[in-house]
Backbone as ProteinMPNN parsed JSONL, in Angstrom:
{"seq_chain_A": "XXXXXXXXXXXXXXXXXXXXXXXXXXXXXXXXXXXXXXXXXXXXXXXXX", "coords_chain_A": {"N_chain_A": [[32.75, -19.904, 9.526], [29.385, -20.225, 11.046], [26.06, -21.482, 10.749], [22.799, -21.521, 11.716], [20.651, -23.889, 10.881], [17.781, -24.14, 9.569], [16.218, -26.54, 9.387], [16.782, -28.512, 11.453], [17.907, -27.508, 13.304], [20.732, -27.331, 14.331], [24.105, -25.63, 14.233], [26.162, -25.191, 12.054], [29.078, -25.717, 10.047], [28.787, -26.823, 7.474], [26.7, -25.856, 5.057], [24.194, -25.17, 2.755], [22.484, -22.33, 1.465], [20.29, -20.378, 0.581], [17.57, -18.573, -1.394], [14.105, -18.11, -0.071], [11.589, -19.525, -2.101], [9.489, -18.539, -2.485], [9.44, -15.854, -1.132], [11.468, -14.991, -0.825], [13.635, -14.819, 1.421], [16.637, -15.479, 3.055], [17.554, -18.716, 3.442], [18.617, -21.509, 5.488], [20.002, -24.673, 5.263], [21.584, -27.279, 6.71], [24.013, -30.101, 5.879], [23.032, -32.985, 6.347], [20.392, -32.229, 6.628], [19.58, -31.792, 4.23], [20.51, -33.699, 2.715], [18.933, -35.884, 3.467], [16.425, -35.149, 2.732], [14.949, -33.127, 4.863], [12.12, -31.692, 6.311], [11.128, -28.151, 5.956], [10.365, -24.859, 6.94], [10.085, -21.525, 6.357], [9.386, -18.439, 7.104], [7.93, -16.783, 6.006], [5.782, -19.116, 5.66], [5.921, -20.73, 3.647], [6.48, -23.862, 2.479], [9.237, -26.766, 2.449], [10.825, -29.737, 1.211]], "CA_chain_A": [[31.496, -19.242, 9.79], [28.5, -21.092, 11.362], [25.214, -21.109, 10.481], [21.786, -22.153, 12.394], [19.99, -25.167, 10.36], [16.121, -24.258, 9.4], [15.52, -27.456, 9.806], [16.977, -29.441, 12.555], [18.735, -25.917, 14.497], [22.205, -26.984, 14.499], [24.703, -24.829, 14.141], [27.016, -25.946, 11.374], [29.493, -25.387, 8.777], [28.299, -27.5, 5.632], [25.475, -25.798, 5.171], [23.825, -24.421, 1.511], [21.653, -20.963, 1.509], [19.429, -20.204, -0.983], [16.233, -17.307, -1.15], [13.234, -18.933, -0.806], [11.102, -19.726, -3.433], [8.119, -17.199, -2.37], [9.574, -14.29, -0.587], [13.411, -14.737, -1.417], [14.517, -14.404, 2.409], [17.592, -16.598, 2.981], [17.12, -20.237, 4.113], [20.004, -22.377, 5.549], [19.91, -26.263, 5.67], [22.522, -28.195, 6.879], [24.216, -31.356, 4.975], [22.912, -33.788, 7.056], [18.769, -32.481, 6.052], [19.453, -31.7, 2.695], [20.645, -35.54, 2.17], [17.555, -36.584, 4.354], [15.147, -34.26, 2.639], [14.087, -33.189, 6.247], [11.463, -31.204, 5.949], [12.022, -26.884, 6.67], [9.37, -24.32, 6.619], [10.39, -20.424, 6.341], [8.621, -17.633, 8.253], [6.646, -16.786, 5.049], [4.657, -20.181, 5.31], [6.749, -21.542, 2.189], [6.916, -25.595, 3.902], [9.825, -27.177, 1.151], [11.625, -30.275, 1.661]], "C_chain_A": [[30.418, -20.307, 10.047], [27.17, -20.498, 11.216], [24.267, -21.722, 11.008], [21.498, -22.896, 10.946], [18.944, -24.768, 10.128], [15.715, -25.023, 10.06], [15.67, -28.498, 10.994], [17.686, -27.885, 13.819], [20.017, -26.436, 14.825], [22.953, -26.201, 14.116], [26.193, -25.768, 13.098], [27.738, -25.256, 10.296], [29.427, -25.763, 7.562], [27.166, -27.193, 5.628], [25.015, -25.117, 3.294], [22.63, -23.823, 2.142], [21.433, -20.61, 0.355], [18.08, -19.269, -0.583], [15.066, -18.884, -1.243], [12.267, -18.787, -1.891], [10.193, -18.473, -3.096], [8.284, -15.962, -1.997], [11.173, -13.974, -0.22], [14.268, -14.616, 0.4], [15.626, -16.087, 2.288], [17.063, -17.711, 3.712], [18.347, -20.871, 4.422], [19.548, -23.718, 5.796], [21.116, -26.406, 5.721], [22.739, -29.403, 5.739], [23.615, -32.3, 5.025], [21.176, -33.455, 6.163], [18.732, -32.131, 5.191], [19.405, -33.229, 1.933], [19.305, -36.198, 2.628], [16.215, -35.866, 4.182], [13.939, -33.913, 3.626], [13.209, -32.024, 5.888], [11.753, -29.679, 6.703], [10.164, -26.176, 6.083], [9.759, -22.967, 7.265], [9.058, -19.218, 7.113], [7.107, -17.309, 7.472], [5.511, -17.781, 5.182], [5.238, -20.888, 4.886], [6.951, -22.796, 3.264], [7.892, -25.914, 1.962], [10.545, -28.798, 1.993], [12.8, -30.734, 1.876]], "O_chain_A": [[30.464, -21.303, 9.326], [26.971, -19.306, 11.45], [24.569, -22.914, 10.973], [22.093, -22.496, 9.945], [18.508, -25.285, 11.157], [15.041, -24.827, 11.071], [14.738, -29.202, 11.384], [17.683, -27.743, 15.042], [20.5, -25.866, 15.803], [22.364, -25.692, 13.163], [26.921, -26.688, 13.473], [27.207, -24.346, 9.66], [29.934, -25.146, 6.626], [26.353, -27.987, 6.101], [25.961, -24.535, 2.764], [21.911, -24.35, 2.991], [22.144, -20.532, -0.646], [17.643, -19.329, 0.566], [15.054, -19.942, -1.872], [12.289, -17.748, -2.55], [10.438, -17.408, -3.662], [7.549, -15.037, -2.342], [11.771, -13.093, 0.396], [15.463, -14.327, 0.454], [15.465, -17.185, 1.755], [16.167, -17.578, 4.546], [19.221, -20.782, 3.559], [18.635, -23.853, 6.61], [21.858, -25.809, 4.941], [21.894, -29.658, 4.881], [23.396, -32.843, 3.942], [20.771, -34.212, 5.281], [17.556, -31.939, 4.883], [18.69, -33.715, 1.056], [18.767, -37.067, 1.942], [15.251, -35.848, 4.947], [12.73, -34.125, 3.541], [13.698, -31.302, 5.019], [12.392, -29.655, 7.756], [9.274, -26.619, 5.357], [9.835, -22.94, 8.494], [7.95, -19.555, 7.531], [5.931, -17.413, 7.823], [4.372, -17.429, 4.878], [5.347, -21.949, 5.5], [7.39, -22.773, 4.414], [7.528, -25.555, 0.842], [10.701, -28.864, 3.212], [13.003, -31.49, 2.825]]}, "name": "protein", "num_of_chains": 1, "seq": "XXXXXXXXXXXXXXXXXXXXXXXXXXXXXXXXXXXXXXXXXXXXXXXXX"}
């Protein structure tokens, strides 16, 4: 199963999903900007890194 990236928009399979902190919708980061605390910012506003 593949999943878009938040933060960079690849399409990948190592990815972790988690609600976000303010309005619980799902979030996906990739491996790659989770290790590189790239920065993501959800529709709500919520900016995390």
């Amino acid at each position: 199963m593949l999943k878009r990236c938040i933060s960079c928009g690849r399409n990948t399979k190592d990815f972790a999903e988690f609600p976000c902190p303010d309005c619980a919708e799902k979030v996906v980061r990739c491996h790659y900007c989770r290790e590189n605390r790239n920065k993501y910012s959800c529709a709500c506003g919520f900016a995390g890194p």
